[in-house]
Each structure stands twice: as structure tokens, then as C-alpha cells.
C-alpha positions as CSV (number, residue, x, y, z in Angstrom):
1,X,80.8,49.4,-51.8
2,X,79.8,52.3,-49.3
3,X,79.5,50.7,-45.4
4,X,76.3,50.7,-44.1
5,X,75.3,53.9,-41.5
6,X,75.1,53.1,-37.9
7,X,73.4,54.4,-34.9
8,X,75.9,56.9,-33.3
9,X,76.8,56.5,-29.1
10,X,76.8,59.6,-27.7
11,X,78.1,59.4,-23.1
12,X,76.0,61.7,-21.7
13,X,77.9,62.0,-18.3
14,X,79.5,64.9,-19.9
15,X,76.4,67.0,-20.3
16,X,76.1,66.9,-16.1
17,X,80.0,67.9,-16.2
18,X,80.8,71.4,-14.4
19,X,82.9,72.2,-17.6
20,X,81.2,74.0,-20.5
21,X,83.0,73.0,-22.9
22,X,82.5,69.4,-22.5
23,X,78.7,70.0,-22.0
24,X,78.7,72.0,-25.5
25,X,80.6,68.9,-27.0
26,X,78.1,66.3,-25.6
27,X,75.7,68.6,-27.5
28,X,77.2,68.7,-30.5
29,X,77.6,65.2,-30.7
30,X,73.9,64.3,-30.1
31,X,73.1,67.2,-32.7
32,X,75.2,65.6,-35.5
33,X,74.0,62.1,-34.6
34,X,70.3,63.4,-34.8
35,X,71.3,65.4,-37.9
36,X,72.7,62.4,-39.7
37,X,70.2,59.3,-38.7
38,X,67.8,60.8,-36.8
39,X,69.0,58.3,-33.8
40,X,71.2,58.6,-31.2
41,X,72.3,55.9,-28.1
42,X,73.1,57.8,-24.9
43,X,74.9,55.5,-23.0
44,X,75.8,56.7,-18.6
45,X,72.7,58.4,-18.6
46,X,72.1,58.3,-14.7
47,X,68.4,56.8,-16.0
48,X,68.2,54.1,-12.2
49,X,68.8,50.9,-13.7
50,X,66.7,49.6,-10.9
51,X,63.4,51.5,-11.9
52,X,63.8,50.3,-14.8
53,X,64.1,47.0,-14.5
54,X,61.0,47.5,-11.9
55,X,59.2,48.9,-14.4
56,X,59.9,45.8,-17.0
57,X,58.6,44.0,-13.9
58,X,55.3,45.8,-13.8
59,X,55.2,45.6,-17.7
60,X,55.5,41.8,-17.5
61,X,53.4,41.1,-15.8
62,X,50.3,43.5,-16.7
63,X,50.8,41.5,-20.3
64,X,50.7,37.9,-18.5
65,X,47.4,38.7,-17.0
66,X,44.2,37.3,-18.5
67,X,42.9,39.5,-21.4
68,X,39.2,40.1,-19.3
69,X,41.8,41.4,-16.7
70,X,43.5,43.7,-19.2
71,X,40.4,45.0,-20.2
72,X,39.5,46.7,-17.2
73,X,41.9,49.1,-18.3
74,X,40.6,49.8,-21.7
75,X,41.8,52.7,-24.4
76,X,39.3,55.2,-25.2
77,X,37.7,55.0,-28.6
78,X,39.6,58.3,-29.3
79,X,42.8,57.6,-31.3
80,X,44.3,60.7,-29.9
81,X,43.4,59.9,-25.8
82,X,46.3,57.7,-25.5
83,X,45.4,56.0,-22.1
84,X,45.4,52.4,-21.0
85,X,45.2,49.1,-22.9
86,X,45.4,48.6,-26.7
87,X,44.8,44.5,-27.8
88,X,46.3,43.4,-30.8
89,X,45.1,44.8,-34.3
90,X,43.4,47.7,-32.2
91,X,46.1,50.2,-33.2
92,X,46.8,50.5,-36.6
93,X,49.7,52.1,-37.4
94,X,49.9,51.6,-40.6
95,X,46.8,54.0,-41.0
96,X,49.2,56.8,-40.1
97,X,50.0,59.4,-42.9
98,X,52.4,57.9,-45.2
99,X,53.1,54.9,-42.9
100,X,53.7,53.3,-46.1
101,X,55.8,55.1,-48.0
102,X,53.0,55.5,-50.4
103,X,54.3,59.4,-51.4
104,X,50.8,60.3,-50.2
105,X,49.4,61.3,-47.0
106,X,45.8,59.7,-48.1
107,X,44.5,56.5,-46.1
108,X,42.7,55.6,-49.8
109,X,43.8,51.9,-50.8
110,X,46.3,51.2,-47.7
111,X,46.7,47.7,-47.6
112,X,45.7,46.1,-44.3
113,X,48.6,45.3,-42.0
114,X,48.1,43.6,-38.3
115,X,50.8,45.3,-35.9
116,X,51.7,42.0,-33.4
117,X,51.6,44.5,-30.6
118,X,49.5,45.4,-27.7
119,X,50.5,48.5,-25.4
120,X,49.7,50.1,-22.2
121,X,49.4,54.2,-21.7
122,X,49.6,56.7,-19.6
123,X,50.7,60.1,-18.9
124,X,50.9,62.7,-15.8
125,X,48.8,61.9,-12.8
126,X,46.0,64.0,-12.7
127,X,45.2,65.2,-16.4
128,X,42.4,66.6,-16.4
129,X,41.4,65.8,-20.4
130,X,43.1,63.0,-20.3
131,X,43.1,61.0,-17.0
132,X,45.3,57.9,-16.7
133,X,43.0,54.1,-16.6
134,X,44.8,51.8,-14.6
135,X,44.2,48.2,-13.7
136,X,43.0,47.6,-10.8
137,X,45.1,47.9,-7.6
138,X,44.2,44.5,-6.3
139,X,45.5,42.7,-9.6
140,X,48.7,44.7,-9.5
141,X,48.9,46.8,-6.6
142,X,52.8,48.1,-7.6
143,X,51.9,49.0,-11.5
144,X,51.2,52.9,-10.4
145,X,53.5,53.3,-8.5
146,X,56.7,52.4,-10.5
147,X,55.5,53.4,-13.6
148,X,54.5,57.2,-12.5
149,X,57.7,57.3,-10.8
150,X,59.6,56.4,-14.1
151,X,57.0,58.7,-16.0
152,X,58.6,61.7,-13.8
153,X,62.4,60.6,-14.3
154,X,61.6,60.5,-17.8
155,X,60.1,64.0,-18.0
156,X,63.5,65.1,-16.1
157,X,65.6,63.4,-18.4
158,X,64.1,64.2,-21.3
159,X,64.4,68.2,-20.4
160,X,68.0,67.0,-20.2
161,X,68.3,65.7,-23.5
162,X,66.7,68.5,-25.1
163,X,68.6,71.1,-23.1
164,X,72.2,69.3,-24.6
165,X,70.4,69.5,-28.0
166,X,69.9,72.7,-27.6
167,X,73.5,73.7,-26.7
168,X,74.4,71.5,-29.6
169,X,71.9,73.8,-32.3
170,X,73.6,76.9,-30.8
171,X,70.6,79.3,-29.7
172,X,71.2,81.7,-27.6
173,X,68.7,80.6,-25.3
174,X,69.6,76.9,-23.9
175,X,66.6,76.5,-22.1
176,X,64.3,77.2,-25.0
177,X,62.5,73.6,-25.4
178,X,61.5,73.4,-21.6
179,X,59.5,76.7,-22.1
180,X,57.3,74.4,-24.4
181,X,57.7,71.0,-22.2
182,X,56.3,72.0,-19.5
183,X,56.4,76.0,-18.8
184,X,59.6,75.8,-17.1
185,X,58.1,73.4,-14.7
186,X,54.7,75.8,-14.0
187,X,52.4,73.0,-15.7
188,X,52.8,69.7,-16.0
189,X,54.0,67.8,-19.2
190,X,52.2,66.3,-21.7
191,X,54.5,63.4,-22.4
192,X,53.1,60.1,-23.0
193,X,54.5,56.4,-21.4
194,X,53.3,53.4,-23.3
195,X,54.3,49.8,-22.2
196,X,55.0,47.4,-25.7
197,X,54.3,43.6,-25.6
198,X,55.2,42.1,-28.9
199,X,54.3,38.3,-28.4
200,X,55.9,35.0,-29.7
201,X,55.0,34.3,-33.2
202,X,54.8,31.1,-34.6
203,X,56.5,30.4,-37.6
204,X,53.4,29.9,-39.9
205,X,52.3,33.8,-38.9
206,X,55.6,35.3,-39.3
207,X,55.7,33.9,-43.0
208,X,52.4,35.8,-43.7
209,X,53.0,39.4,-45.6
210,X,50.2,40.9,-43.7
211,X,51.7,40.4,-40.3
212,X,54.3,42.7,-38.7
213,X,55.3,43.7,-35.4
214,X,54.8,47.5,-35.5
215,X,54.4,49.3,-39.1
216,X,57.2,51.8,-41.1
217,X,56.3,55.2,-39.5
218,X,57.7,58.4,-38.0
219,X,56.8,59.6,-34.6
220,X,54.8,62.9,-34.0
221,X,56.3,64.6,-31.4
222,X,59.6,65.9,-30.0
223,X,61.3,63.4,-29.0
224,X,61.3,59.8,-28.3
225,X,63.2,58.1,-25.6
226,X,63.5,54.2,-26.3
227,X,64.1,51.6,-22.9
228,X,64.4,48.2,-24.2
229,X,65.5,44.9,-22.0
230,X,69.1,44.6,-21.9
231,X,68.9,40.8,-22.9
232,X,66.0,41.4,-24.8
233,X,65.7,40.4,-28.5
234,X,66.1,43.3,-30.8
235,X,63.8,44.1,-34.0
236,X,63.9,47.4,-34.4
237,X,65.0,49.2,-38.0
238,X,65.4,52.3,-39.4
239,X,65.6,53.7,-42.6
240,X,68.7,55.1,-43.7
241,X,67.1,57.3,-46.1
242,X,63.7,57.8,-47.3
243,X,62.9,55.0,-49.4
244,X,66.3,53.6,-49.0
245,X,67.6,50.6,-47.0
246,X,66.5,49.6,-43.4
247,X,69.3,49.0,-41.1
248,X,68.8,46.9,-37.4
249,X,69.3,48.9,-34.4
250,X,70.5,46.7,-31.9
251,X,70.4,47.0,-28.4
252,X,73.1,48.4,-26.1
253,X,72.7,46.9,-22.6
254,X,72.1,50.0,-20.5
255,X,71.8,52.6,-23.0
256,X,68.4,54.1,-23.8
257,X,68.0,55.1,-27.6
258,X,66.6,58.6,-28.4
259,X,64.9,59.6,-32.1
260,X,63.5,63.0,-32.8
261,X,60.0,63.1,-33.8
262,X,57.8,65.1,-36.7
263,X,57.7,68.2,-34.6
264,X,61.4,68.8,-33.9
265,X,61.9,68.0,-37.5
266,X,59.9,71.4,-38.6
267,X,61.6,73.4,-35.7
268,X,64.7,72.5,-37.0
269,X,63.6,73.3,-40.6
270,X,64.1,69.8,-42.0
271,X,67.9,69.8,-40.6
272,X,66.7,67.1,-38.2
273,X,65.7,64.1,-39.0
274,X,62.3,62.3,-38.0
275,X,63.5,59.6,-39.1
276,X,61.0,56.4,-40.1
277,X,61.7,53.2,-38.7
278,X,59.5,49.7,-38.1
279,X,59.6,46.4,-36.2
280,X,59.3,43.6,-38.8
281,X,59.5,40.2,-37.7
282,X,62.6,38.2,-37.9
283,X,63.7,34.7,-39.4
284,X,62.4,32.6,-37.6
285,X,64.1,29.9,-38.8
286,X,67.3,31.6,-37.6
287,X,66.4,33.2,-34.3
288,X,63.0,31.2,-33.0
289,X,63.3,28.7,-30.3
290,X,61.0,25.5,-29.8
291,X,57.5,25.7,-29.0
292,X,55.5,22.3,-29.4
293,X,56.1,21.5,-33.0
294,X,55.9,25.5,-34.2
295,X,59.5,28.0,-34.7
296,X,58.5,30.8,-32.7
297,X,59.7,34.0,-32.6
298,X,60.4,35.3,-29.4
299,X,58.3,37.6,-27.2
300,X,59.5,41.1,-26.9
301,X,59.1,44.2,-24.5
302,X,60.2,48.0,-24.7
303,X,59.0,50.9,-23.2
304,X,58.9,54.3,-25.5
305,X,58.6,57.6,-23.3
306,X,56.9,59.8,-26.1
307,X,58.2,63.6,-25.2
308,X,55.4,65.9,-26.6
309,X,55.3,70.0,-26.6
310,X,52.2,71.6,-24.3
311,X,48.7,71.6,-26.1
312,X,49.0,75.7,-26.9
313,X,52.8,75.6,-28.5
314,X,53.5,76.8,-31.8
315,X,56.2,75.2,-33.9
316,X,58.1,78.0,-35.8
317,X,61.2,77.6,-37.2
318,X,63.9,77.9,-34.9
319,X,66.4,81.2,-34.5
320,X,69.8,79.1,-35.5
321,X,72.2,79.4,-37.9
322,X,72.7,75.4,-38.5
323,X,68.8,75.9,-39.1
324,X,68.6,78.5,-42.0
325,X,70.2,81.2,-43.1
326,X,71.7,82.7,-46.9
327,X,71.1,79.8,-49.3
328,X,68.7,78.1,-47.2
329,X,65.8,79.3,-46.8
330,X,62.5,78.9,-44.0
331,X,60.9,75.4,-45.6
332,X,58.0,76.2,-43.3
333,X,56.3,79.9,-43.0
334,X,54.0,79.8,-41.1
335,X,54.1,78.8,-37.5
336,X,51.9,75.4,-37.2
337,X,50.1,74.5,-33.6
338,X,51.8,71.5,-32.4
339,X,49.0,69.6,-31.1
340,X,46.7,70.6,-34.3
341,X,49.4,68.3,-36.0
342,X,50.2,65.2,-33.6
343,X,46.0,64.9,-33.6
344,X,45.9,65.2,-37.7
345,X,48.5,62.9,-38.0
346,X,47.2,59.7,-35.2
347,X,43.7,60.7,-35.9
348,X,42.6,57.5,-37.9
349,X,44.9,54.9,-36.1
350,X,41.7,53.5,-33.8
């Protein structure tokens, strides 16, 4: 019987190495690892463990404040102005394309699932289109502050990540991806930061089919960089192949996970995967704790950093011989506006 895949760990203190060939290796490997799951764990990242513990702190406690205090910060009706507070059942994922594995990208007929979630975004200061909505400074005067500052080290990161990537796809260019992230630093990015509170559940919700923590899907973008609590519970699963198996994705104190998203997928002609993946809810029975009378399962936090091209980049296929070539030809002709796609794809999740 064939062993079950698992997420590859990739040290990504050799990218900042002054050797090129170890850089080039650290590429490759995040390559093949993105190649094969679609998931990678970059572990000696130089991401400050403090700031992100800080920012776990903020997270915290913006989620432990009264709802009518959480509402001051409220999403737009828009699905695709990702800014502020989303309650519970507000996003439904499951209304993405093919969330389902239905075959289809048609909404017709999708059963009604609640995602056990509720979220907090934001993106660079100053957006004009799509300005930031913070809670108020007097109920958590430190909540702008920490999490713009992770915002930026997550922009600067990211860049890193795809720049290895890059060396690891072999174009000639290895600064290609931060001419659409950014202009090379002349504009600011249009990355989104969204703070995830999955709350206990009792033990008579988690049996209900209905329920789940966040529905099967794919993300949209580039790239998605994953922060979850060291001691945290995990939860999260992806698929091993389409329709295929789920397998758990458990956390790595100190590592911060990395998945390519729908975008990258089509640059790479299909040779990355944008892989799906979902957090269902666990046994209770075998990981709850005590709560009254009630099995709960425990509450759980993560913060995605969703890396996203800017809003005029086309996605063509890119120049790379691991992308196409004799005997494997361009899946997708013609060049496709990235942000035509991310809003097609979110646009009936609110």
C-alpha cells in the first residue's frame, strides 16, 4: 500500500546565502515541493517571531471583544473589498467556483454549508479603492500598528519566496514576479492580511454535516503565506489529488506554510499546483476538552497573508522550459487579466 504524500520542508536560510548555488538549490526545492503538493513549509525564515506572536496578540483579542464592538469595523457588502470584519456564516466559501468539487463552476444547487469562521482584513495603508476599516483606536489602540507592520514584512518576504521560486522555474529573469507585485517597489502591493478565528464547537454542532470550519477550495491569487500558533490546534487538509484523499497538514512550530494560488497555477501552465484544501472539524470525542457538560472542539487562530498580482497584470504563460515546450503545449492562449479573475471567482461569496 502506497504511503501517504506529505507536506515537503524546505530551510530557507539558504536562499539569503552569498553562494549561488545554494540559493538555486533552495529554489529548486520549493519548486518541486510546489510542483508535487502544491504546499511547501519554509522553516528559518527570518519572519520576527516576536511580531508575530504580537500580532496573535492583537488577533486575540480583536475576537474576544463584544460583537457590537467588532462591528464598528464592518466588511463592505462587496465580496471582492476584502476589508475589516466578517461574522460567522457572512462569508461563504463554499459559494466559490467549484468549492465543492461539483465538476462545475455553476453556484446552481450548492448545498448550504456554514464556515465556523469569522476574519478580520486589511491591506496597504492608504488604498485608495480599497481603504483599510479598523476598530477603533480606543478599544485596541496597538491593532494598527502591529498588524501594518507585519502586513510590510510580509510583502518583503513574500517577494523573497517568489524570487527563490523563480530561480527554482529557471527564467532568465529572477526578478520577474516583483515586476507584477508591486512594480519593483514603485506602487504599493495589493496583498491582502486577514486575521482567522475559528471558535470552540460544541460537540452537538460538530456532528452536524452542514457545519465546517472553512469549505474545500483553492485560493485565487499568487501565493499564500500561512502563520498559525505554534501550540495551536491544527485542522487544516489538503487534497492529494483532485477528488482524491485529504491528508492533515500539521503545524511546525516556527515554520510558516506557503501554497500557490489559481493565478500562479496558469503562469506556470498547470505545472503548479493550486492545490484545494479545507478546515473540517475534528473528533471531538478525541481531541475536545470539557466545557460544562458539552465536548468542545477547541478554538483556533491563523493568519493567511494572501499575495496578489497588481490590478493591471496579465497572466501569460510563463517563458520556462519546466513550463512548456515540445510535447507540451500552452494549456492557456490567451493572456487572462489577473484581477478580472480573482473578482469572477470571489464574486458571490458575500
Amino acid at each position: 500500500m502506497a504511503s501517504s504524500p506529505t507536506i515537503p520542508v524546505v530551510n530557507f536560510s539558504s536562499f539569503y546565502s552569498s553562494s549561488p548555488s545554494e540559493r538555486s538549490q533552495t529554489g529548486t526545492a520549493i519548486f518541486e515541493a510546489l510542483r508535487d503538493t502544491g504546499f511547501v513549509y519554509l522553516t528559518n525564515h527570518g519572519v520576527s517571531k516576536q511580531l508575530i506572536d504580537e500580532a496573535f496578540t492583537q488577533s486575540r483579542a480583536f475576537f474576544d471583544l463584544p460583537l457590537v464592538d467588532k462591528l464598528k469595523a464592518p466588511h463592505p457588502p462587496e465580496s471582492w473589498n476584502h476589508r475589516g470584519y466578517s461574522q460567522i456564516g457572512q462569508e461563504k466559501i463554499s459559494l466559490y467556483p467549484d468549492a465543492l468539487n461539483t465538476g462545475t463552476t455553476s453556484t446552481d444547487n450548492v448545498p448550504s454549508v456554514l464556515d465556523m469562521k469569522e476574519s478580520f482584513d486589511l491591506g496597504r495603508e492608504n488604498d485608495p479603492i480599497t481603504p483599510n476599516i479598523y476598530p477603533p483606536p480606543e478599544i485596541l489602540p496597538e491593532f494598527r500598528g502591529v498588524t501594518n507592520r507585519l502586513f510590510s514584512t510580509l510583502h518583503n518576504f513574500g517577494l523573497d519566496v517568489l524570487h527563490a521560486l523563480a530561480l527554482g522555474l529557471q527564467l532568465e529573469d529572477e526578478h520577474f514576479f516583483s515586476h507584477f507585485h508591486g512594480k519593483d517597489g514603485k506602487e504599493d502591493p495589493k496583498h491582502q492580511l486577514r486575521l482567522l478565528h475559528y471558535p470552540a464547537v460544541s460537540k452537538a454542532v460538530a456532528a452536524r454535516s452542514n457545519i465546517t470550519r472553512i469549505s474545500p477550495h483553492t485560493d485565487k491569487g499568487t501565493m499564500t503565506l500561512l502563520l498559525q500558533e505554534d501550540d495551536g490546534p491544527g485542522g487544516l487538509e489538503v487534497e492529494a489529488s483532485r477528488g482524491g484523499q485529504y491528508i492533515p497538514v500539521p503545524v511546525i512550530p516556527g515554520a510558516i506554510l506557503v501554497n500557490i494560488g489559481d493565478l500562479l497555477q496558469m503562469w506556470s501552465n498547470d505545472t503548479l499546483r493550486s492545490t484545494r484544501h479545507h478546515i473540517g472539524l475534528p473528533d471531538a470525542n478525541s481531541v475536545g476538552e470539557e466545557d460544562g457538560e458539552e465536548i468542545v472542539v477547541p478554538r483556533r487562530f491563523s493568519i493567511p497573508y494572501f499575495i496578489a498580482p497588481d490590478l493591471d497584470a496579465v497572466v501569460e504563460c510563463l517563458d520556462s522550459a519546466l513550463c512548456w515546450g515540445e510535447g507540451r503545449p500552452k494549456k492557456n492562449i490567451e493572456p487572462m487579466r489577473a484581477w478580472d479573475y480573482i473578482v469572477r471567482s470571489i464574486g458571490g461569496a458575500y
